[in-house]
Structure formats: structure tokens, C-alpha cells
N, C-alpha and C positions, 0 to 999 in steps of 0.2 A: 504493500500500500504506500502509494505516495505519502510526502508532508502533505500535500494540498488536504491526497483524499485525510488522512490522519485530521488533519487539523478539521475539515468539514462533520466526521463523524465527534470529535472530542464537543464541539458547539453545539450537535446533534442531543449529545449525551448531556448537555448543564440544561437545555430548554427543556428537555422531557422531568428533569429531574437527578438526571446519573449525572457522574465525574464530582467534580470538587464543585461545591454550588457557588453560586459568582456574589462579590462581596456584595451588602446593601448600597445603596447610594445613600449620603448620610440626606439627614431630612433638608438640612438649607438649600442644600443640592437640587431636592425633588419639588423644593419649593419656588427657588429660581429658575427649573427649566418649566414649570407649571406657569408661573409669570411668566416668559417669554411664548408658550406656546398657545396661551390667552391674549399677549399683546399681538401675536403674527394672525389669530382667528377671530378678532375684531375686523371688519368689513372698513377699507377706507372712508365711506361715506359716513360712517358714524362715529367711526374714533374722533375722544377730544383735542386737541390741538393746542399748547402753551408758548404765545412768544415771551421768550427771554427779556424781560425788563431790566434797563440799567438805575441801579440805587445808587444812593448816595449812603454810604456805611458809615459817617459819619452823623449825617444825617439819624440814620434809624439809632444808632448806637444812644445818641441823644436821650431816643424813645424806647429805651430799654429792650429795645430788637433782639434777639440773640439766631437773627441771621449766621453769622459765621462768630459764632460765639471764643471767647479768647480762655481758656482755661484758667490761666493764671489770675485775669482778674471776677469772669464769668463763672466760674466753677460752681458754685455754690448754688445760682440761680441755675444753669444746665444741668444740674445733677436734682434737681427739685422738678425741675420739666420731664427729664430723663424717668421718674418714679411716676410720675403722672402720666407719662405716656405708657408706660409699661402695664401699669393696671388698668389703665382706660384700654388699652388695646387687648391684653387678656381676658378683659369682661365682654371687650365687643366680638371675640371670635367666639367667646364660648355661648354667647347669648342671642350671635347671628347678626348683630347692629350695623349699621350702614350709614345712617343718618344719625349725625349728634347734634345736638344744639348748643349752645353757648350764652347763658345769659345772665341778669342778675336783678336784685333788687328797684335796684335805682340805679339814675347814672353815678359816673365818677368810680364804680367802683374796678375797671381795669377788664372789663370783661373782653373789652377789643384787641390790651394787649394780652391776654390770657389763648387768646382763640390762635392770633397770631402765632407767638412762642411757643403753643404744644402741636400746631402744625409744622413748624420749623423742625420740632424735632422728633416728630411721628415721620416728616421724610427725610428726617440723616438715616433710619432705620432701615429704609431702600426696600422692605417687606411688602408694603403696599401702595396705591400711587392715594394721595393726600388731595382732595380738594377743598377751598374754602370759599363759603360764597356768603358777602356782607350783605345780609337780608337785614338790616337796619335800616330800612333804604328811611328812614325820618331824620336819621342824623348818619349818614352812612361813614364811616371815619376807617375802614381797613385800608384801602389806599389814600386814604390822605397820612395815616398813620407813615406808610410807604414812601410815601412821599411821589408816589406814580398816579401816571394821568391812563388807565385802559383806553384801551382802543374803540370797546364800544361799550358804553354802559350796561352793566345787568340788569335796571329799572329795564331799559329800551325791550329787553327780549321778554318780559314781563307785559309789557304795554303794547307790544306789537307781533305781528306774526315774523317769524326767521328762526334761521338756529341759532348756534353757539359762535361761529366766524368769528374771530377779532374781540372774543370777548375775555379769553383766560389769557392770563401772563403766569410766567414763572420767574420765582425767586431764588439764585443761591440751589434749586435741585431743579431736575427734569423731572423728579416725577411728585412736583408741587404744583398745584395748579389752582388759581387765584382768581376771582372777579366779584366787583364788586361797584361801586357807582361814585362819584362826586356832588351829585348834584340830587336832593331831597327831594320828597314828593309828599303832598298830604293827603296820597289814595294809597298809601303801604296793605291797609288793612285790605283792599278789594283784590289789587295788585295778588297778595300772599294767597287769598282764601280762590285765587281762578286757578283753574285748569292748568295754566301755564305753567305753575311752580310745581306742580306734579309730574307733568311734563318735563321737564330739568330734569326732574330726581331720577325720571326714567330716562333723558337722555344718557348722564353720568353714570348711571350703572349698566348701560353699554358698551359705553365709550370710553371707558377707565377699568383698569385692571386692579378687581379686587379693591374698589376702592373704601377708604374712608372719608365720606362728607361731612365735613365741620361747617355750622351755620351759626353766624353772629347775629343774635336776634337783638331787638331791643328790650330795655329794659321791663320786667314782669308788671311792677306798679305804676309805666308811665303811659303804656298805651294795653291796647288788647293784640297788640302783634302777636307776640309770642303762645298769646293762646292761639290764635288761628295756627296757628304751626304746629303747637305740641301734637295734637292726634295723629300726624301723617307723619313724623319721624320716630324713632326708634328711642331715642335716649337724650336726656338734658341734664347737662353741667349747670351747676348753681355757682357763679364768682362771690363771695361775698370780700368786702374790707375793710382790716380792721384799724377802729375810729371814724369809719366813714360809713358802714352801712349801720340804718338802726337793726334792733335788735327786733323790734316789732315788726318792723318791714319785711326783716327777713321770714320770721316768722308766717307771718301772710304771704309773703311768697312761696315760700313752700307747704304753705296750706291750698291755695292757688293750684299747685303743680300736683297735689298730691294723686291724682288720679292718672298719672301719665308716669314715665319708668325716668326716675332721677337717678345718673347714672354716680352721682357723687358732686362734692362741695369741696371748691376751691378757696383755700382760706388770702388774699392778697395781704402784704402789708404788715404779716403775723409779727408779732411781736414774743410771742413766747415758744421760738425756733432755732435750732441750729444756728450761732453767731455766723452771720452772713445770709441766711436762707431768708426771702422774704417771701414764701410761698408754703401754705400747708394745703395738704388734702385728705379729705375725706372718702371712704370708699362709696359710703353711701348712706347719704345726707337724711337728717331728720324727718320722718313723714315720707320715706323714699319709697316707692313701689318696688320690693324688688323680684329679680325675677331667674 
């Protein structure tokens, strides 16, 4: 028997079962070829699209950004984002979530840079591709926050028929994908409750591989946004902070929520933390559905 034939029967013998059984592929492995072979069987017409946005790093650093976070001085807050991604993405694989919200009390208290920061570092984790979309449209601050102008507003694809074209940007990852609006509108609540925003959620989980959608809503006690939202996503982060949210507030905010799956409560601003951490979190907030 030839090598050839040798070697054709020996391959013969690992498929059926016989010879030496061929090693596993470890799971990152089986995970990164499962992403590629989802992002190659996405249909051109519908995969989502992110142009590259240029920042000002100075700029965001400013705004507590942890775009390309600096270990030496950053540490403390990365490694506090780092646990908060880690459990919020543990809870959302084992619970199926797709859709998370992002909100809080009142304003002021950091929920826009909360949404930002644990998107930044849900995609240094390159697992799954990360979308964020600033559904505040009353006071919409995630690219202003940025300090970026989109290309096409996300109110516009709300208000009018079209896709997604020109509307995500990335930040710092390719597989970050961002949109959101500059310019307010006082129909948010009609805007939220149409067809269209459903439509989104069903474009993005097309058009994105394995994704997680982060959605910055506005605050629980200033409008009824975030209620027209909570029933059609899957999970909501609570920001609260401390010396700025009341306690009552809070409280009614999560009496508010309490019928809908609170995925956990971000403390900003904490004061009784790790010397340097100004962030605590909860796994799963007072009053929290869980599931």
C-alpha cells in the first residue's frame, strides 16, 4: 500500500471512529470559526456596515472615554468595566438577551457615559460584535459625548422609510458599531412605540454577528421613553449616583421597572470602593425580575 493509499485509509479510520481520535479544537477556536462562518453566511444586502470615525482622544479622555484606555492611569476604572462586562455578558448568554437597555433615574447621573465605557469594552473582548444605539433621541448626547457628527441621523431612519446606509460608525474596534443623533425631537415617545424600532432590532440581529445591542434610553422619571421600550427588549441596567440620585427616585424607578427583567444596578461615583474605582455593580438590582 502506498503513503497516499496509507494515509487515505488512516483518515478513513479517525472519521469512522478507529486510529488515534483527532485532538478537540479548544472552544475559543470553535467559537471564532462559528463567528467567521456566521459573518461569511450573512447575505451582502443585509449585513450592517460601520464607517470608521476619526476622534479626538483627547477630546473623549476629557469625558472619561476609556476608548483606548491607559492602564497605568485607567486601571482601576477598566478593571470595574472589565467585571461588569463579564457578568452582564455571562447573564446575557445564559438567559438568551440581545437587547439591553441602559438607563436611570434622573439625569446627571452618567448613564450615557456608562453605556459608552461597557460597550468599549464588551468589544476589546472581540466575542461578539457590540452595537449601540442612542435612543435618547430628547437629549441624545452619545455622539456628542464623541465628539462625532454621523453621517445620517438614527431619529431620520425612525421618521422615514430606508435602511441603515450611513448610519453606524465605529470607534477604536470593527466590531463596535454606533449610531445615534445630534439633533432632538419632541415625538421620541411615537418615534420609539412605531414599527420602525422593531424593525432595527430585526435588522441588527441579521446583520450583526451574535450581537449584543446596548440602548441608551432616557431617563425612567423624566419622560415615559423608556417605558415604551422596556416590553420589546430583553434586559435593563439601572445607573444610579452617588450624591446625585435620590434615594426615593430610585426607589420608584425601580418600582416602575419592576415588571420587566432588570438585568443589574450600576452604582457611578461610589464612594465606599476600591481606592481609585468609581464604579460599583450590582448583579441584580432591588425589585429585579429575575430570570
Amino acid at each position: 500500500m502506498s503513503i497516499v493509499e496509507r494515509a487515505i485509509e488512516k483518515n478513513r479510520g479517525m472519521k469512522s471512529g478507529g486510529g488515534t481520535p483527532r485532538r478537540a479544537r479548544p472552544a475559543e477556536a470553535d467559537r471564532s470559526m462559528a463567528r467567521a462562518q456566521g459573518a461569511a453566511a450573512i447575505a451582502a444586502d443585509v449585513r450592517i456596515h460601520a464607517v470608521p470615525a476619526p476622534i479626538d482622544l483627547e477630546y473623549c479622555r476629557e469625558r472619561r472615554l476609556l476608548i483606548d484606555g491607559d492602564e497605568a492611569n485607567d486601571g482601576a476604572a477598566i478593571a470595574a468595566y472589565r467585571m461588569l462586562r463579564t457578568r452582564l455578558l455571562h447573564k446575557a448568554r445564559i438567559n438568551e438577551w440581545t437587547t439591553i437597555a441602559v438607563t436611570s433615574a434622573g439625569p446627571n447621573d452618567g448613564k450615557t457615559l456608562t453605556a459608552l465605557n461597557l460597550a468599549f469594552s464588551m468589544a476589546r473582548e472581540k466575542s461578539r460584535e457590540i452595537v449601540l444605539l442612542d435612543m435618547d433621541m430628547r437629549n441624545p448626547s452619545v455622539c456628542r459625548t464623541l465628539g462625532v457628527e454621523p453621517g445620517r441621523q438614527l431619529r431620520e431612519y425612525l421618521e422615514f422609510a430606508g435602511g441603515t446606509n450611513n448610519m453606524f460608525f465605529s470607534v477604536g474596534r470593527d466590531n463596535l458599531y454606533i449610531a445615534g443623533s445630534t439633533v432632538p425631537t419632541d415625538q421620541a415617545s411615537e418615534l420609539l412605540s412605531s414599527p420602525r424600532f422593531d424593525q432595527l432590532i430585526g435588522e441588527l440581529k441579521q446583520g450583526t454577528v451574535d450581537p449584543v445591542v446596548l440602548i441608551d434610553l432616557p431617563p425612567v422619571l423624566v419622560t415615559d421613553d423608556a417605558l415604551v421600550v422596556a416590553p420589546r427588549i430583553d434586559a435593563i441596567i439601572v445607573v444610579a449616583s452617588e450624591g446625585q440620585t435620590n434615594r426615593t427616585d430610585f426607589q420608584r424607578t425601580l418600582s416602575l421597572l419592576a415588571e420587566f427583567t432588570v438585568a443589574g444596578v450600576v452604582l457611578n461615583r461610589a464612594i465606599e470602593t476600591t481606592p481609585g474605582y468609581d464604579y460599583g455593580y450590582e448583579a441584580e438590582g432591588k425589585g429585579a425580575k429575575r430570570r
